[in-house]
PASE-16051 format. One record per residue (C-alpha): x, y, z. Coordinates in steps of 0.02 Angstrom, whole numbers, padded with zeros to 5 digits, always signed. Example, Ala and Ser with C-alpha at 12.3 -4.5 7.8 and 13.67 -1.06 7.14 Angstrom:
<sites>
+00615-00225+00390;+00684-00053+00357;
</sites>
This chain:
<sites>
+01514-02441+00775;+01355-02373+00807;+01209-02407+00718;+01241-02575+00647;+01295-02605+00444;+01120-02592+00388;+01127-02411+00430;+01285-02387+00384;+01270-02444+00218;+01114-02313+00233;+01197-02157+00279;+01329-02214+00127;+01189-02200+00004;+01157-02039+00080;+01316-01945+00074;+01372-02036-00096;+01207-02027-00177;+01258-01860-00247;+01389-01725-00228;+01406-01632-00069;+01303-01473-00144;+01148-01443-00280;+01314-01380-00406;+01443-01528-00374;+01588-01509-00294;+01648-01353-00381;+01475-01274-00381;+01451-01315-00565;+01264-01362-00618;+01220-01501-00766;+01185-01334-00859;+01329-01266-00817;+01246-01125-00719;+01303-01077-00564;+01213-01068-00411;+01263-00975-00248;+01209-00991-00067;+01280-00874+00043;+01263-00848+00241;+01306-00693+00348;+01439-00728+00465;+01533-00645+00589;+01475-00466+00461;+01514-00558+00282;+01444-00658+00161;+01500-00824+00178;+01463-00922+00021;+01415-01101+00088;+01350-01180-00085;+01477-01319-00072;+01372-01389+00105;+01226-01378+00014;+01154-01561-00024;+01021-01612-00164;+01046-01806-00122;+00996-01905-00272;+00860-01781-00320;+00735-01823-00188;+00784-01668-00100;+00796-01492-00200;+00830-01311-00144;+00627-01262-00143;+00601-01054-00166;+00416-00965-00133;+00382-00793-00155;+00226-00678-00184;+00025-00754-00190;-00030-00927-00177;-00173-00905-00291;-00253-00761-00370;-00384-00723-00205;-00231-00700-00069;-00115-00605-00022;+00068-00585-00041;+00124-00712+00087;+00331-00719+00157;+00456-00803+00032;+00524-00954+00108;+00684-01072+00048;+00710-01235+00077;+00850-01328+00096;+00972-01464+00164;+01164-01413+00240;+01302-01557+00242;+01350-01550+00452;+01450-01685+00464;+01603-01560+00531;+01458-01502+00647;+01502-01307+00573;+01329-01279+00569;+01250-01313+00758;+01234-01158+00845;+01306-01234+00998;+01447-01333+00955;+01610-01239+01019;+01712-01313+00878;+01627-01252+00755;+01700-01120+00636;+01557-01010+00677;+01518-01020+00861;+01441-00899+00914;+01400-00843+00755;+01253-00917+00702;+01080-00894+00791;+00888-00838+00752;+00871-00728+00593;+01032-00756+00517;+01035-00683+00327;+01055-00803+00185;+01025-00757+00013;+01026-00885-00166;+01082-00830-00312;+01104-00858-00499;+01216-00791-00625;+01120-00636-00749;+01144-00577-00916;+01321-00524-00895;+01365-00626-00743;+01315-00538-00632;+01222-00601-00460;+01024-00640-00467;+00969-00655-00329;+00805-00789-00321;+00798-00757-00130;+00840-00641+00017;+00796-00679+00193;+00827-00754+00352;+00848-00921+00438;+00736-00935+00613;+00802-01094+00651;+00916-01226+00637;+00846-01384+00668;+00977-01531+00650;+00983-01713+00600;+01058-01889+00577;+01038-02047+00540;+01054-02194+00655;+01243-02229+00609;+01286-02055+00660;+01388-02038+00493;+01277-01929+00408;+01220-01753+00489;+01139-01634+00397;+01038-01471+00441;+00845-01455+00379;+00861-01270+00353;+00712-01151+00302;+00729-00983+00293;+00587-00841+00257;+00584-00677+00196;+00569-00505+00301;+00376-00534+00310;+00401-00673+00423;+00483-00576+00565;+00384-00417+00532;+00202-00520+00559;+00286-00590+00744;+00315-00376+00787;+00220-00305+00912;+00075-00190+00902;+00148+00016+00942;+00128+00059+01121;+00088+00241+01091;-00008+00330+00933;+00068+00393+00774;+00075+00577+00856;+00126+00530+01007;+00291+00448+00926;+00302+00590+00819;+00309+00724+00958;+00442+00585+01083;+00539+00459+00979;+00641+00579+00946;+00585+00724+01062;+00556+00863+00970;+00675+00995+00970;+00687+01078+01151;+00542+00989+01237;+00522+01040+01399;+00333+00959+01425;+00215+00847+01366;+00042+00781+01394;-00023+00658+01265;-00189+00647+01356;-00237+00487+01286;-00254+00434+01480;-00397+00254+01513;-00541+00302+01575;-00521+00299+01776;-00372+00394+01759;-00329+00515+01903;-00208+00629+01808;-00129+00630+01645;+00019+00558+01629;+00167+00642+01567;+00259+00574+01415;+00432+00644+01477;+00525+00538+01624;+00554+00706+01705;+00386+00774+01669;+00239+00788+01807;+00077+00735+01768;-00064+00842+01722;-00173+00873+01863;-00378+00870+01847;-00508+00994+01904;-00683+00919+01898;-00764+00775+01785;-00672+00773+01610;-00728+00610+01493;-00579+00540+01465;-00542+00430+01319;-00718+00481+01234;-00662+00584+01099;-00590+00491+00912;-00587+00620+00792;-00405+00633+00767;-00333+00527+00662;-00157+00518+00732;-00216+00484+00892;-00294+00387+01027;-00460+00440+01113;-00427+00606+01186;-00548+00677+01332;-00670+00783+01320;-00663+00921+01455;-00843+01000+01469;-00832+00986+01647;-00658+01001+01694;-00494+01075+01654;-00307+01019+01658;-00160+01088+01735;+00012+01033+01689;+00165+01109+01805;+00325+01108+01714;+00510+01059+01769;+00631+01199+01794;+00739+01227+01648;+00840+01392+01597;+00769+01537+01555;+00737+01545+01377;+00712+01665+01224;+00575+01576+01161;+00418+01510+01216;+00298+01375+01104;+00171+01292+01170;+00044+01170+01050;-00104+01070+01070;-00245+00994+00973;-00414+01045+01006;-00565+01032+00931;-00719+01155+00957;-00904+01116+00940;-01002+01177+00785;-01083+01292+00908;-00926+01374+00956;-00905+01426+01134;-00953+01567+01272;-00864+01738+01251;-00697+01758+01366;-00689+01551+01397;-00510+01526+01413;-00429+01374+01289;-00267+01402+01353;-00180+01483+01472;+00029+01509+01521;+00100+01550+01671;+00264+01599+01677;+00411+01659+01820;+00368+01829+01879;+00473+01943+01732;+00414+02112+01760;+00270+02164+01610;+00193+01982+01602;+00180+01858+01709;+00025+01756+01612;-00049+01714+01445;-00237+01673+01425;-00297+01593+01238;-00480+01666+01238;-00619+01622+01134;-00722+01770+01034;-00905+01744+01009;-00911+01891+00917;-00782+01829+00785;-00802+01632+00841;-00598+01627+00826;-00473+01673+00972;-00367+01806+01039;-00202+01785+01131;-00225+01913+01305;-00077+01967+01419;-00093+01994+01590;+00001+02035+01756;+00022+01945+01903;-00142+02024+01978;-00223+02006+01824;-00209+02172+01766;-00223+02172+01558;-00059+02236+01465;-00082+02307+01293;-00218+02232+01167;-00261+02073+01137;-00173+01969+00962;-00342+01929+00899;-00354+01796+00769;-00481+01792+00626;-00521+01612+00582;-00691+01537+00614;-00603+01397+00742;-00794+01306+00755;-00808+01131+00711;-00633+01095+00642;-00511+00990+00706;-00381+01106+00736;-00192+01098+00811;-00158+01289+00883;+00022+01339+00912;+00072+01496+01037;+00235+01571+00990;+00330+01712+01098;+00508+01765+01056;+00618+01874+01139;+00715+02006+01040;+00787+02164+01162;+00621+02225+01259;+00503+02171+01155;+00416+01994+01114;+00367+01931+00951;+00184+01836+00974;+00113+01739+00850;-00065+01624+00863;-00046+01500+00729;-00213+01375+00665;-00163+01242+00579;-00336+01151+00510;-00288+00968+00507;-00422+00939+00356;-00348+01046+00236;-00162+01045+00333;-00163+01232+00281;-00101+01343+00430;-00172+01543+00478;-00058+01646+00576;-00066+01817+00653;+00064+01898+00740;+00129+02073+00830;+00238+02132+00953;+00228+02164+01132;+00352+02266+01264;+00398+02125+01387;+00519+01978+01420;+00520+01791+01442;+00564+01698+01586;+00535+01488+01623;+00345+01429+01600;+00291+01341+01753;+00104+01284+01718;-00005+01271+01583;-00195+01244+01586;-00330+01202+01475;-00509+01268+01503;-00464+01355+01660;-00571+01487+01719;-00512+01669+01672;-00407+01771+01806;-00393+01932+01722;-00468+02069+01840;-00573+02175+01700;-00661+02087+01586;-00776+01921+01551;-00692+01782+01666;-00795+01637+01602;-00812+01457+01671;-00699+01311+01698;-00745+01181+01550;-00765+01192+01380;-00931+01121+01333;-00893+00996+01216;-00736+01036+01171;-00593+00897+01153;-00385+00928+01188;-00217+00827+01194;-00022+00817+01135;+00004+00972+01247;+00173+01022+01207;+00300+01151+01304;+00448+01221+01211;+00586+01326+01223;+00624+01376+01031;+00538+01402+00918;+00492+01286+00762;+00412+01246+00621;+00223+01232+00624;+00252+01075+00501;+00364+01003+00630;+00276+00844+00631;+00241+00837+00440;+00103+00684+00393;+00094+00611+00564;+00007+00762+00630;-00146+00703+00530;-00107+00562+00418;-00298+00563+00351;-00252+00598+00161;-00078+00527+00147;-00068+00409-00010;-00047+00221+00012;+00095+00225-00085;+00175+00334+00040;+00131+00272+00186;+00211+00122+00146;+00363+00211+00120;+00335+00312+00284;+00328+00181+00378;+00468+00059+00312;+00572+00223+00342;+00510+00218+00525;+00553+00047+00536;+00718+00069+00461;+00666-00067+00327;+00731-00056+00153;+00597-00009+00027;+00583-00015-00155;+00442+00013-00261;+00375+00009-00434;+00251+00159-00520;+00195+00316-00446;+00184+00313-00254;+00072+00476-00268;-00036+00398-00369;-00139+00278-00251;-00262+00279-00155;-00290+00397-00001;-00302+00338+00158;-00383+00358+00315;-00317+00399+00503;-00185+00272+00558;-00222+00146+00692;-00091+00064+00819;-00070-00082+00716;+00090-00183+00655;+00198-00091+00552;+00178-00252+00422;-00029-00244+00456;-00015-00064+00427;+00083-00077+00244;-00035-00237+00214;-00200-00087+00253;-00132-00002+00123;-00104-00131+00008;-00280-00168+00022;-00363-00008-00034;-00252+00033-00157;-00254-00165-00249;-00082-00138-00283;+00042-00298-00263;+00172-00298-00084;+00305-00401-00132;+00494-00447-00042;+00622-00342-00108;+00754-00458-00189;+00886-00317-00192;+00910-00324-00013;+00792-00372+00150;+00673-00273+00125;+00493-00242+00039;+00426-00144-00097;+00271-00112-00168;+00203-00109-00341;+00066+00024-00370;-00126-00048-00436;-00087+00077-00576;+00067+00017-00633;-00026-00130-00700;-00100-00061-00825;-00077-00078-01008;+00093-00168-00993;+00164-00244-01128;+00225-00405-01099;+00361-00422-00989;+00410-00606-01058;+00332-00718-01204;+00354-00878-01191;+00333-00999-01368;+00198-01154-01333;+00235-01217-01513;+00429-01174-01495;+00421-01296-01315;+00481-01154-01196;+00356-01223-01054;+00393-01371-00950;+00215-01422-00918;+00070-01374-01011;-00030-01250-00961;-00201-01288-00899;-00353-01186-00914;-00463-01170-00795;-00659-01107-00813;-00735-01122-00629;-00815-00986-00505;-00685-01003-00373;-00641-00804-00372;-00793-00755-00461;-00868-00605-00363;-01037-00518-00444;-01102-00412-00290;-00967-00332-00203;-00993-00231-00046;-00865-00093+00016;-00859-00008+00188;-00752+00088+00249;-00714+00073+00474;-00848+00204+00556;-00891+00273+00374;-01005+00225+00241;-01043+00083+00131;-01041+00050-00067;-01139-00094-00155;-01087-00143-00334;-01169-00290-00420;-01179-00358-00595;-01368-00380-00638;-01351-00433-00825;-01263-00546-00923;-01186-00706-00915;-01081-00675-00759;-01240-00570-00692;-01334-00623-00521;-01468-00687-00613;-01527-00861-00585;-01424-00977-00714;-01448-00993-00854;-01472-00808-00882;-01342-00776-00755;-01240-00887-00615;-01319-00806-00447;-01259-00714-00345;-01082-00731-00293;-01030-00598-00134;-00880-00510-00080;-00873-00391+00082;-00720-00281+00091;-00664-00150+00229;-00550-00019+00179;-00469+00120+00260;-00492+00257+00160;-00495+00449+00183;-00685+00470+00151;-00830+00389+00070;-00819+00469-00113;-00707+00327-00174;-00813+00182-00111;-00918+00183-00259;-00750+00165-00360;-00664+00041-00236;-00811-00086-00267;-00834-00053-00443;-00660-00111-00464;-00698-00274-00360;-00833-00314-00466;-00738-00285-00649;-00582-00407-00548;-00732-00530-00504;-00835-00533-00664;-00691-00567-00802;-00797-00683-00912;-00637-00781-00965;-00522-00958-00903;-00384-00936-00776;-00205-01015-00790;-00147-01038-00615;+00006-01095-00676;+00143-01071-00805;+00282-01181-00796;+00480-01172-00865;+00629-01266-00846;+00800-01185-00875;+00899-01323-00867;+00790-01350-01035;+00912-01335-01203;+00796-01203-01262;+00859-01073-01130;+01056-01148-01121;+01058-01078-01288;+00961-00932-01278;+01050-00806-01146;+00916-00686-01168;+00754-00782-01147;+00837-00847-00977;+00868-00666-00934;+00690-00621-00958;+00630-00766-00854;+00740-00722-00724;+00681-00530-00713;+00518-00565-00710;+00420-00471-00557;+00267-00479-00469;+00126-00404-00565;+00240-00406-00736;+00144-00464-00884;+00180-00642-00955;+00089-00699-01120;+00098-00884-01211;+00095-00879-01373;+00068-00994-01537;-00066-01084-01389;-00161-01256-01487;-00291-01211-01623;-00420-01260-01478;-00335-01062-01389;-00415-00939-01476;-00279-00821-01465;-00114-00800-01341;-00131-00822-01178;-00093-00673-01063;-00048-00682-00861;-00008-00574-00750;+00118-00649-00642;+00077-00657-00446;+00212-00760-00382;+00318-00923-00403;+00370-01063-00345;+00550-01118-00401;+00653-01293-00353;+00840-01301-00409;+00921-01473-00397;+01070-01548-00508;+00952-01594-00652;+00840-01422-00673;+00799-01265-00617;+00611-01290-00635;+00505-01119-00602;+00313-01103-00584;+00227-00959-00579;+00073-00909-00493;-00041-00830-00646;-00208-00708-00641;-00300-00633-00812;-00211-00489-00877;-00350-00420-00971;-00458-00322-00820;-00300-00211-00820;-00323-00139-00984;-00407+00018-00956;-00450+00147-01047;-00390+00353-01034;-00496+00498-01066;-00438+00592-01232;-00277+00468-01242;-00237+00450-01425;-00208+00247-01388;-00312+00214-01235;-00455+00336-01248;-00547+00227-01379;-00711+00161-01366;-00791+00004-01462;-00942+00050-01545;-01097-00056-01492;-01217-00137-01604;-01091-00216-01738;-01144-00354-01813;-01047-00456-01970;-01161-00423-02125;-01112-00590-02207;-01028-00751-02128;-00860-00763-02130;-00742-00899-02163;-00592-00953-02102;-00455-00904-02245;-00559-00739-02267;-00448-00582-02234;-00601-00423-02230;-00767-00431-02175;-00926-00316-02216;-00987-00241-02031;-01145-00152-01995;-01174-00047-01873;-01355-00059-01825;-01336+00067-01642;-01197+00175-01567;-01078+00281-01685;-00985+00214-01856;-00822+00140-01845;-00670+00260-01872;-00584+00263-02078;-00441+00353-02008;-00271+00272-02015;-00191+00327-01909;-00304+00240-01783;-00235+00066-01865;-00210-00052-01825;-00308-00115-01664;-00374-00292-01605;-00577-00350-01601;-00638-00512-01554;-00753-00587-01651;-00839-00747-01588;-00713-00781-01489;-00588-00748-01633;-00459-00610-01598;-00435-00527-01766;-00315-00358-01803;-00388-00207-01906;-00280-00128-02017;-00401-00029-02123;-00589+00028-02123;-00662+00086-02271;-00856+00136-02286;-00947-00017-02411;-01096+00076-02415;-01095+00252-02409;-01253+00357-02448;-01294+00569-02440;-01476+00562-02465;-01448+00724-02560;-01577+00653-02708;-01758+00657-02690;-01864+00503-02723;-02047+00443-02695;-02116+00278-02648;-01936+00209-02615;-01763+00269-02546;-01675+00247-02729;-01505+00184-02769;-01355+00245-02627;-01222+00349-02677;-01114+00159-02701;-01241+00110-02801;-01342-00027-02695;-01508-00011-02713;-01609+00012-02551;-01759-00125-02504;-01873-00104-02385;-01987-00199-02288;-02171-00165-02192;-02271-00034-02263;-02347+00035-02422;-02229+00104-02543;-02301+00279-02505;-02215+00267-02309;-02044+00296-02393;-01987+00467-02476;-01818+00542-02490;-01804+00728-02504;-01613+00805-02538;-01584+00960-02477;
</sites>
């Protein structure tokens, strides 16, 4: 026998020390609570809790999901956990296995516990990445380390998007009858411009453009700038269509142009009436006319002029011709990527359509009467040059076309749709912050960019792979979410206050990427940059956000700097056990545990006498071991109180304290009213329906439930030498003075 008794009687302690899973042999915990593991095999769940092993205790299924600590970020869940191989079912490569060929990189597994009404909850959902196998020295006891992760894991490994959000937009899928396209976002060196269709020809170049120097479109990579030069892009032979659309971005110096300089022009098979289009600028109405010429150049008809002032906007223009009978509908469509609103003229013209063959941009003129101009447009930046043969909607390519503006919120669901990745969500996606351009990131850097400038919480879905996002504003005002009894012993360790300067941040510095910058600092007060002891100097934070524009910088480090200033002790962590009798017998408080979220609010209450008042959390994430003895649960805490915020004219939220206040006499500790006066800012309210509310009062948090004036006085008498008796009858003193400096004169 191999590995002599020694280890023998070794791997016997092993495999005996405990029942082959976390739930004994018929899945049953010391609670009574059942626990599931399940793997996808062969395209089922396969529930495997029975191979799951928790030893003598010394080894426990171990669950992570959400923050660390209060100053990161939502990190991938992770499980932990030992599988009983002895019947080898569980190496990858063993051919007599039950699942060979079944199990490999990213297999799903998902743990579960029983809800409310029996129903499955799950406490994880991901995937395992590896399975790294072991045994003793006997060989009689095999076992699999297994550690799975959530969806984050795989999503961080992802590569960065070869092309830019427009340039999928327009190819993956091709838009509807493509025929050409020229992104344009060609290196610097380039010779031509590539062609983004496999049976597309490149774009040739006449003279010097500056490739790759222009970054004003948000959607997409440098574009060149063709002062100097101008592109010509022949096009494959395809049918003869009814319909003609061709699109491109451009964007036009605030100086606008020369009169006749040609943006655009389309050359089509010889078809009687028209055999070319030329886009021409006005100088007279600094917008563009669409002009219609013969093969020699000969003009046919008038010109479709447009109306819109084209300089200095970033601008995607859209040529439309369709054929009806003799005649062709033309339409010059300006869609201003700023404002996404879209200007459109249109008319008919006798002629018909045949195939384009060649498009230019910035070509010289070649109609016989009129200005010709020059090759080039000064200044002047194009791309995503698009040939089609219908005709489509001038939305076609919705937020990608200029994703400048689109909320974080939906974004993230924009791209998790992209990325065919189950999202979720909690609050209102419209309701965050707006973001800049979009850069060829990750998809999972890209969610995590808006994440960041809208503060809200990313979190793993648990309802299936997947993520979801909870909005900044979501967290406000919440009631709480679970309350836990310190005095009733619902927590399984107690929990710890901590008073330190770890995520204390008084100057806070926002920027946002080739924008401006906004400085927010606390200059007074305890938590101020002052040198202690009037403050605690000055502790920094730097932040880069991508944000539309610069008018919400001020905002985005204000924020910061109420997060980083809250004057008041952190609990890290909050402990429970529910293998604890306390939740055994109390169905619901186990539920509540058990549905508790990331960002839900958590409050302690019935703390020591040495706790003011209750303690209230705002749950980041957890950390959760299940074994046969407990089902022990930690959760990662942060204050709750910087997300109370107040609402303009809000009948509960739209109430401001009144500074100035001080107690008029001491108060003691059985007392149950107090005399206040108010020696600045405006009296307190009498009316009750504005009862009750909460004030803290040296540190003691005390609940109003009626206000009624002690003192109340019209000066409607008149009186020399003194201010006379008040209307409550108290007598007024004063103090300084000759008697002759005080009068009172009713009126």
């Amino acid at each position: 026998m191999p590995g002599g008794l020694a280890a023998q009687v070794m791997a016997w302690q092993r495999r005996m020390g405990a029942p082959a899973g976390p739930l004994g042999a018929s899945g049953e915990a010391s609670t009574g609570q059942p626990l599931q593991v399940e793997l996808w095999v062969g395209g089922s769940w396969v529930d495997i809790t029975s191979y799951v092993l928790t030893r003598d205790g010394s080894e426990k299924i171990a669950i992570t999901r959400g923050q660390r600590d209060e100053g990161s970020e939502t990190e991938q869940s992770t499980c932990r956990l030992q599988l009983n191989n002895r019947d080898g079912r569980f190496s990858p490569r063993n051919p007599n296995s039950p699942y060979y060929g079944l199990l490999g990189r990213n297999q799903p597994l998902r743990v579960s516990v029983p809800g409310p009404t029996g129903e499955k909850c799950y406490r994880f959902w991901g995937e395992v990445s590896s399975w790294p196998q072991r045994w003793d020295l006997s060989g009689t006891d095999v076992w699999v380390e297994l550690e799975a992760a959530g969806i984050m894991r795989r999503l961080a490994q992802g590569a960065a998007p070869a092309h830019s959000v427009i340039y999928n937009a327009i190819s993956a899928p091709q838009l509807t009858g493509l025929q050409a396209y020229w992104p344009c976002e060609d290196a610097v060196g380039s010779l031509r411009l590539a062609s983004a269709l496999t049976s597309g020809s490149a774009m040739t170049i006449s003279g010097t453009p500056t490739l790759a120097s222009y970054d004003g479109f948000a959607a997409s990579d440098p574009l060149p700038d063709i002062s100097s030069a101008a592109l010509s892009g022949g096009v494959a032979k395809y049918p003869d269509p009814t319909a003609t659309q061709v699109r491109f971005l451009i964007h036009v110096p605030v100086d606008g142009l020369a009169d006749g300089q040609v943006l655009c022009a389309i050359d089509q098979i010889d078809a009687g009436p028209a055999t070319f289009w030329e886009l021409r600028y006005s100088a007279t109405s600094n917008s563009v006319g669409l002009w219609s010429f013969a093969a020699d150049g000969t003009m046919l008809g008038i010109d479709l002029e447009h109306t819109l002032d084209i300089r200095g906007r970033h601008m995607r223009i859209s040529i439309e011709l369709q054929e009806t009978g003799s005649t062709v509908a033309r339409a010059v469509r300006i869609t201003d990527l700023a404002t996404m609103a879209t200007y459109s003229v249109t008319d008919t013209q006798a002629a018909s359509l045949t195939r384009v063959t060649r498009v230019q941009l910035g070509p010289s003129s070649r109609g016989a009467v009129g200005p010709f101009g020059t090759r080039g447009l000064p200044n002047t930046a194009v791309g995503h040059v698009t040939v089609q043969d219908v005709i489509t909607p001038v939305d076609d390519l919705g937020v990608r076309l200029s994703p400048a503006g689109e909320t974080a919120g939906r974004r993230i669901q924009r791209i998790c749709t992209e990325q065919g990745i189950a999202f979720d969500w909690i609050g209102d996606l419209d309701d965050t912050m707006t973001m800049g351009g979009q850069s060829r990131l990750r998809p999972l850097e890209l969610i995590q960019e808006c994440s960041a400038a809208d503060d809200g919480v990313l979190y793993e879905s648990l309802a299936v792979s997947g993520l979801g996002y909870r909005t900044r504003t979501s967290l406000y005002n919440q009631g709480p979410a679970l309350t836990l009894s310190y005095a009733g012993h619902q927590l399984s360790d107690v929990p710890t206050p901590v008073d330190d300067d770890q995520l204390t941040r008084n100057r806070v510095t926002v920027t946002r990427p080739n924008g401006g910058t906004a400085v927010q600092m606390l200059d007074t007060g305890p938590m101020s940059t002052q040198d202690p002891p009037a403050g605690i100097g000055v502790y920094g934070l730097d932040a880069t956000l991508n944000l539309k524009d610069d008018n919400t910088l001020p905002d985005q480090a204000a924020w910061r700097l109420h997060l980083g200033t809250v004057d008041e002790a952190r609990y890290p962590q909050i402990s429970v056990n529910l293998a604890h009798p306390t939740f055994v017998t109390d169905p619901a408080l186990r539920a509540a545990v058990l549905a508790l979220r990331q960002g839900d609010r958590l409050v302690i209450s019935d703390p020591p006498p040495w706790i003011p008042d209750s303690i209230s959390q705002l749950v980041l994430g957890l950390s959760e071991t299940i074994d046969h003895f407990e089902h022990r649960i930690t959760f990662t805490c942060a204050p709750e109180s910087p997300y109370r915020v107040g609402y303009l004219d809000d009948a509960v939220y739209g109430r401001l304290d009144t500074e100035g206040s001080e107690l008029y006499a001491s108060a003691g500790p059985t007392d149950t009213s107090i005399v206040v006066t108010t020696r600045s800012g405006p009296l307190w309210t009498t009316n009750p329906a504005d009862m009750p509310f909460d004030v803290r009062v040296g540190g003691e948090v005390m609940t109003v439930t009626a206000i009624t004036g002690v003192i109340t006085d019209r000066f409607d008498r008149t009186v020399t030498s003194g201010w006379g008796t008040a209307d409550t009858g108290d007598t007024w003193a004063t103090t300084g003075g000759s008697a002759s400096d005080y009068s009172v004169v009713g009126v």
